[in-house]
C-alpha positions as CSV (number, residue, x, y, z in Angstrom):
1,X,0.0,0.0,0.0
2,X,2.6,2.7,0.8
3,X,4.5,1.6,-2.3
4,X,1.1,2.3,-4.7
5,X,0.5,5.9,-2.0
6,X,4.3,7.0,-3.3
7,X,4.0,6.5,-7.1
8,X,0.9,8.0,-6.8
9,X,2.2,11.1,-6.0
10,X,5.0,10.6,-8.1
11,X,2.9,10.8,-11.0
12,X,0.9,13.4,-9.3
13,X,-3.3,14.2,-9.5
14,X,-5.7,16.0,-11.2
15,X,-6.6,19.3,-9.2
16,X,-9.6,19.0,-7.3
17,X,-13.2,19.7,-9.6
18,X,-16.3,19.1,-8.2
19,X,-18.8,18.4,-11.3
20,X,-22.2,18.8,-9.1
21,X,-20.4,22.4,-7.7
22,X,-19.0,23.1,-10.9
23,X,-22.6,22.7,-12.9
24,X,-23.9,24.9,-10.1
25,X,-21.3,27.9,-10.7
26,X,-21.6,27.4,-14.7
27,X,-25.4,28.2,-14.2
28,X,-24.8,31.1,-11.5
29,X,-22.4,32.8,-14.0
30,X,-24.6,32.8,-17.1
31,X,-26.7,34.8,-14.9
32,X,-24.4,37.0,-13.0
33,X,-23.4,37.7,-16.9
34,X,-26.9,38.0,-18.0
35,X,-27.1,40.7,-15.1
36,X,-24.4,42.6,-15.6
37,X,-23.9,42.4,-19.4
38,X,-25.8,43.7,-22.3
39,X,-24.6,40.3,-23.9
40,X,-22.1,37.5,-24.2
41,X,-20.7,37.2,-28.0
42,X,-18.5,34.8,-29.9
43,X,-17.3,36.1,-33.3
44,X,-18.5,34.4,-36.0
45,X,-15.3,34.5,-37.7
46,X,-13.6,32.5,-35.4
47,X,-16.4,30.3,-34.3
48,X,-14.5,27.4,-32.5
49,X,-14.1,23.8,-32.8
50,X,-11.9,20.7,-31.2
51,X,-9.0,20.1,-33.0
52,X,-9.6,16.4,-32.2
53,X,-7.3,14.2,-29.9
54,X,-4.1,15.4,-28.0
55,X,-3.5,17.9,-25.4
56,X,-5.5,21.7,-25.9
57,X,-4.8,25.0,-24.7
58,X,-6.1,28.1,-24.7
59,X,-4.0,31.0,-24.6
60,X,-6.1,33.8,-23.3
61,X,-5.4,37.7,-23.3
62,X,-6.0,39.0,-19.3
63,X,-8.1,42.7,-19.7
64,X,-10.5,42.7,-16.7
65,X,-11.7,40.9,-13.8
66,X,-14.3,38.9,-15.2
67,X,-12.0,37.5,-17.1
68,X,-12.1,33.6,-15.3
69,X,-16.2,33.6,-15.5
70,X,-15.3,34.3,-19.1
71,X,-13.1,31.8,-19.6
72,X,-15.3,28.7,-17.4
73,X,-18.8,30.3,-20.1
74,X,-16.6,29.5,-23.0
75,X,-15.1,26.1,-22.0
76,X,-18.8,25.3,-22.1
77,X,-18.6,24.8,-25.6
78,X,-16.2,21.8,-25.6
79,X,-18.5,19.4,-24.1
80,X,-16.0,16.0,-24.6
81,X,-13.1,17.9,-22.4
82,X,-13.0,18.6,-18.6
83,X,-11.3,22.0,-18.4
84,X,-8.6,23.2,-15.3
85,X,-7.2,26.8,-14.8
86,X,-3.8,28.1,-13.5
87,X,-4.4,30.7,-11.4
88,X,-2.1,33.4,-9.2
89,X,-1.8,31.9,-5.2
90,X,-2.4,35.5,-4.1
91,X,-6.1,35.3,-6.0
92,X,-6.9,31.7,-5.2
93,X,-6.3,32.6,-1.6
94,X,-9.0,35.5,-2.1
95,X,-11.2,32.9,-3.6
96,X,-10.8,29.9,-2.3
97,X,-14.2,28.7,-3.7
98,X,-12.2,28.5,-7.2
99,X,-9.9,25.0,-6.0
100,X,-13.0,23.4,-6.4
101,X,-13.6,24.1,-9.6
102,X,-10.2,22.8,-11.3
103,X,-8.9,25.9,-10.3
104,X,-4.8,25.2,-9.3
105,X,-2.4,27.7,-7.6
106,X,0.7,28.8,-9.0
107,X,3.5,30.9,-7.2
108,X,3.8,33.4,-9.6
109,X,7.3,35.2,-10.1
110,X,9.5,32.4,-8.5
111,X,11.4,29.4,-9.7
112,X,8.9,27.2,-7.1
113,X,6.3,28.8,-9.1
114,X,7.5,28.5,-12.2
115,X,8.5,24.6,-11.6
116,X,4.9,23.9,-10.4
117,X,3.0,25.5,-12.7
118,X,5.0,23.0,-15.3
119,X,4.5,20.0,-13.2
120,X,0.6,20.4,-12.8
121,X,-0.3,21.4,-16.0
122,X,1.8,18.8,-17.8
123,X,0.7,16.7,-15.9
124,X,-3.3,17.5,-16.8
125,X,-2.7,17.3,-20.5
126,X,-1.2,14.0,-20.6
127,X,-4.9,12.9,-19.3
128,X,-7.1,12.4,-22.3
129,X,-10.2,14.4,-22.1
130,X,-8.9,17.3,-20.4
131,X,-7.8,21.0,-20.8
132,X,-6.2,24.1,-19.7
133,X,-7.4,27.8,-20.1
134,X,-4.1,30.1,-19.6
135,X,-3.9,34.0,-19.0
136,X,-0.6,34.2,-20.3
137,X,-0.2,37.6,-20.0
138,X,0.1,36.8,-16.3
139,X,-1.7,40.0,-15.1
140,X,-4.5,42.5,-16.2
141,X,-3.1,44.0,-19.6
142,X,-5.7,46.5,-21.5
143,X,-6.8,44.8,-24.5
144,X,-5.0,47.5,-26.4
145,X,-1.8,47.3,-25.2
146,X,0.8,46.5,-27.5
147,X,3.2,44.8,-28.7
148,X,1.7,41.6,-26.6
149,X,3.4,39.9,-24.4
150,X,3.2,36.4,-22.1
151,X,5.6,34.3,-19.8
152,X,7.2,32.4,-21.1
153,X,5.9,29.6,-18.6
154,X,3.6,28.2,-21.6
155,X,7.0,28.2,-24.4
156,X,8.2,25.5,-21.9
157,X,5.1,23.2,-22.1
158,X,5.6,23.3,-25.5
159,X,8.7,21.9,-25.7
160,X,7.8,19.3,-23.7
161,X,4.3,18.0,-24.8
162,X,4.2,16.2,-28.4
163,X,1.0,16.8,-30.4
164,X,-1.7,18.7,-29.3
165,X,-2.9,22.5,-30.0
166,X,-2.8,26.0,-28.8
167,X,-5.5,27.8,-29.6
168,X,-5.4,32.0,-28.8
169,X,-8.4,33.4,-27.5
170,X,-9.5,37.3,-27.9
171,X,-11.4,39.0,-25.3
172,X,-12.7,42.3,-24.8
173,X,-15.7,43.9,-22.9
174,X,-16.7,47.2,-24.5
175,X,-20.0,49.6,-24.2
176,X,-21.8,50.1,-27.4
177,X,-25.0,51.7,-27.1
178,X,-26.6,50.0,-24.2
179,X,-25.9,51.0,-20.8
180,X,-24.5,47.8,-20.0
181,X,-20.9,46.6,-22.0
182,X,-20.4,43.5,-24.1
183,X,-18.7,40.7,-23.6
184,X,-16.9,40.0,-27.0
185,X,-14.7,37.0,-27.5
186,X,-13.0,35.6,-30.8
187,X,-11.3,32.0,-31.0
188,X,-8.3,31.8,-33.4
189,X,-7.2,28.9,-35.5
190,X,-5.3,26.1,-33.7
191,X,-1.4,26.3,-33.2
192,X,-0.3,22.5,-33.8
193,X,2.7,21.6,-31.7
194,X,4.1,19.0,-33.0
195,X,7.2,17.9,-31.6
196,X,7.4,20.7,-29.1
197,X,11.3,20.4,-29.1
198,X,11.4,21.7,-32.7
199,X,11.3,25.0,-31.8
200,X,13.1,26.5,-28.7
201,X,11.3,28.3,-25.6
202,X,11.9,31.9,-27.6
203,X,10.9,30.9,-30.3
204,X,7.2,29.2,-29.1
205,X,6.6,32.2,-27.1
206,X,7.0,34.5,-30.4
207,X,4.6,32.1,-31.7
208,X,2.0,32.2,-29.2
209,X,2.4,36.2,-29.0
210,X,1.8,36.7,-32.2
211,X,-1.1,34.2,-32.7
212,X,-2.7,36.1,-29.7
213,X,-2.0,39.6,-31.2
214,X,-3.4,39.0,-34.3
215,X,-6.4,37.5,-33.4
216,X,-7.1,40.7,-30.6
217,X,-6.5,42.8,-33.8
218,X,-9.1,40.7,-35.4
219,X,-11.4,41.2,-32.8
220,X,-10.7,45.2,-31.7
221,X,-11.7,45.8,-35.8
222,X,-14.8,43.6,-34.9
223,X,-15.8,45.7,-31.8
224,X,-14.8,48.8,-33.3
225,X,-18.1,47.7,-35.8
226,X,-20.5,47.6,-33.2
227,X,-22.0,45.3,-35.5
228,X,-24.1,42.2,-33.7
229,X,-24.6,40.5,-37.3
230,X,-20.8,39.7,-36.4
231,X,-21.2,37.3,-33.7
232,X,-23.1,34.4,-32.3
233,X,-24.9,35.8,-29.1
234,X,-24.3,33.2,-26.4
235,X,-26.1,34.9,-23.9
236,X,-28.7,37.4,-24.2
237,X,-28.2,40.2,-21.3
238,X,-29.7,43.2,-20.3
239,X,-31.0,46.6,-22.1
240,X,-32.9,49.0,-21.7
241,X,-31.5,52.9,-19.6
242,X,-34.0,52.9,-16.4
243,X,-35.6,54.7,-14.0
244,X,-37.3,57.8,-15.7
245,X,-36.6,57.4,-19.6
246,X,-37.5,54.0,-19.8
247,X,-40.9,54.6,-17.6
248,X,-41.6,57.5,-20.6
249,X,-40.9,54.8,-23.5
250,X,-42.9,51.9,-22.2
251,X,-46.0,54.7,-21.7
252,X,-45.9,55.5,-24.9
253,X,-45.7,52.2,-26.1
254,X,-48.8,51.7,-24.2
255,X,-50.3,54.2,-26.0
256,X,-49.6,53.5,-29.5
257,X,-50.6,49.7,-28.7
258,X,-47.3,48.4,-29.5
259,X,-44.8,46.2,-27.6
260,X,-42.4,47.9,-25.6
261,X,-38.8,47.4,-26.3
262,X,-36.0,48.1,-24.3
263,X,-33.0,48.1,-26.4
264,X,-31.5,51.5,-26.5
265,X,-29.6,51.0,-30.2
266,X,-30.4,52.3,-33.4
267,X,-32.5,50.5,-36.1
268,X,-32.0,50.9,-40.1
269,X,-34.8,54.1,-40.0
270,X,-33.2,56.0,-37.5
271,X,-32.7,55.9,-33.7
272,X,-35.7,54.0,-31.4
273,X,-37.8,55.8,-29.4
């Protein structure tokens, strides 16, 4: 028995992910979202799909808070995979409710850190069915900063995995003409890997950046649109101003006998009353 106990946790474990909390906090963020969000879109021009077998990443930029509830909406969409997050010690120990959601901690800024981080998440992909949603930027970066940059803790996976993809994932969370913002998100097209050990640490992080960049360029022109027709509504939020202006719009609606509607936008014949 203590022989099976050590190489156990020589090979290590899965973090911990409970599915019956986990299907509970999936349903209490699409409407914490649906709240707090005009609503949650996916471009159309990067609609996503599973590159098939092999270990899957997705590189994420890192603009805003919200960015985890984000990340846990879209993993949603890859039914066959159980997804597991790196996240910074410092916020795991803010939310603790996160480690049991597949949620791991990583010492971020250290050589511990960095070690672990590699351990774990290597460890993950080399279980079939699984995968890991990465910030790479490593810390809240405005999604208009540039030139992009991540650690380089992902160009050392890499190297080390064989097969598998990396796919880049855009976010951004802008106001259009609602009072509450979008969430917009835009999947790029896979990164293969290969044999990781093709390329060196530098050179997979240049990859990755650039991946990354370009598809947040893809998406800022997107936003910049303000164009729903764009993107796949995933979750339809909340419209509408409030209070006094609204009251004065749904009166006369009322009056004219015609359903009131709460979006604040403009329609082909001008702006809506």
């Amino acid at each position: 028995m203590k022989d099976i106990a050590l190489k156990e946790k020589q090979q290590g474990t899965l973090p911990r992910r409970w599915d019956l909390i986990a299907f509970w906090f999936l349903w209490y963020c699409r409407n914490y979202v649906a709240k707090n969000f005009h609503a949650f879109r996916i471009s159309k021009t990067g609609l996503p799909a599973d590159p098939g077998e092999g270990p899957l990443v997705f590189l994420l930029n890192h603009p805003s808070w919200w960015d985890p509830i984000t990340g846990i909406l879209l993993s949603k969409i890859f039914t066959t995979r159980v997804p597991y997050c790196p996240i910074d010690s410092r916020g795991l120990g803010k939310y603790k409710f996160f480690s049991w959601l597949g949620f791991y901690s990583v010492e971020m800024g250290t050589t511990k850190g960095a070690i672990g981080f590699f351990k774990t998440t290597s460890y993950i992909l080399n279980q079939p069915g699984t995968m890991v949603w990465i910030t790479g930027q490593g810390q809240f970066s405005d999604a208009r900063e540039r030139p992009v940059k991540i650690r380089p803790g992902l160009g050392h996976l890499a190297r080390k995995l064989v097969g598998g993809h990396v796919i880049p994932v855009a976010i951004e969370y802008p106001f259009w003409n609602e009072r509450y913002p979008e969430v917009l998100a835009r999947f790029g097209a896979p990164i293969p890997l290969g044999k990781g050990k093709d390329n060196t640490v530098e050179e997979w992080t240049g990859i990755f950046e650039t991946a990354l960049e370009q598809n947040m360029n893809a998406l800022s022109l997107e936003a910049l649109s303000r164009d729903p027709a764009l993107f796949v509504t995933h979750i339809k939020g909340r419209a509408g101003v409030g209070g006094v202006y609204d009251f004065w719009r749904r009166l006369k609606s009322w009056v004219r006998g015609k359903p009131f509607d709460p979006e604040h936008g403009f329609t082909n014949e001008g702006p809506k009353e």
